[in-house]
Structure formats: structure tokens, C-alpha cells
N, C-alpha and C positions, 0 to 999 in steps of 0.2 A: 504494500500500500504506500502510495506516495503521498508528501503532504506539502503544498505549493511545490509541486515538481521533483520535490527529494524523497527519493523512496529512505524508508526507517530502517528497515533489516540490511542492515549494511554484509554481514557474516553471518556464516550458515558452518557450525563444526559438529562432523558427526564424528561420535567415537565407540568404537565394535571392535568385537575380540574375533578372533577367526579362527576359532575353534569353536568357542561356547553356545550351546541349544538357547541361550537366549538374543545371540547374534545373529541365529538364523536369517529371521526376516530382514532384519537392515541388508544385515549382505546379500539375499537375496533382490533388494529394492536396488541398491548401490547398482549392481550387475544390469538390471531389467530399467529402471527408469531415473538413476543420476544422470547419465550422458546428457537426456533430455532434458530433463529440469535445470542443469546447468545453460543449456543451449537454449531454453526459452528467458531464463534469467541471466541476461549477461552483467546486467548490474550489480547481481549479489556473489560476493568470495565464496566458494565454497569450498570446505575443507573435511577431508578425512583423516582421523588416525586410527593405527590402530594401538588398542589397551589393551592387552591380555589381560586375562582372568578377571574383566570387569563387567559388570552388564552393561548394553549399549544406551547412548543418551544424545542427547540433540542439544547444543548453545546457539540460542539469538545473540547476535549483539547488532545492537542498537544505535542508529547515530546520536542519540543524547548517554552515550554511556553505561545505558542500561542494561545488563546481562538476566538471559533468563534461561535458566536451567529447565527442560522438557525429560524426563527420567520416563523410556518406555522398556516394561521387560518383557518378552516373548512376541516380538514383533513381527 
């Protein structure tokens, strides 16, 4: 969403283990429909890591600073 012209979600960080059953789905999402979401969003950074042995989660961040943690497990 933009607001006077400046989109707000500036960063997109997803973090998945690639081993663990509750990484399944992201790594299944990453594989099947990042390419695209990147390519329709060229405004927004998009970033992967991977974290072993962690359950996977999602960071906003925000052009006023704001960070918002999105914690999903069996995705």
C-alpha cells in the first residue's frame, strides 16, 4: 500500500530452516510463487535466510521504522 506515492513495506525477510516439517510450506511457497511476487513487486527488498533449527517467520519493515514480526508455524 502506498501512501502519497510511497509504498510503506519497504523489506520483506523471510527466515526457514530447510530441513524442519514446519519449513515445509515456506519452502514450498519460496520454490512455486517468490520468483513472482518478487517480479510483481519490484519496489519491495526481498530477502531470505536460512535459520536452522528455527520455525519459519516473516519481518515487515517499514518506512517509519516500524518492524513487525508475523511468526507462522506449519505453513
Amino acid at each position: 500500500m502506498a501512501l502519497r506515492g510511497v509504498w510503506q513495506l519497504q523489506k520483506l525477510v523471510v527466515n526457514y530452516c530447510d530441513w524442519g516439517g514446519s519449513s515445509r510450506g515456506i519452502r514450498d511457497f519460496m520454490e512455486a510463487h517468490l520468483p513472482a511476487f518478487k517480479e510483481k513487486n519490484p519496489h519491495l527488498e526481498v530477502v531470505t535466510e536460512l535459520v536452522r533449527g528455527q520455525h519459519p517467520n516473516l519481518k515487515g519493515i517499514y518506512s517509519k521504522i516500524l518492524v513487525t514480526f508475523l511468526f507462522h508455524c506449519n505453513l
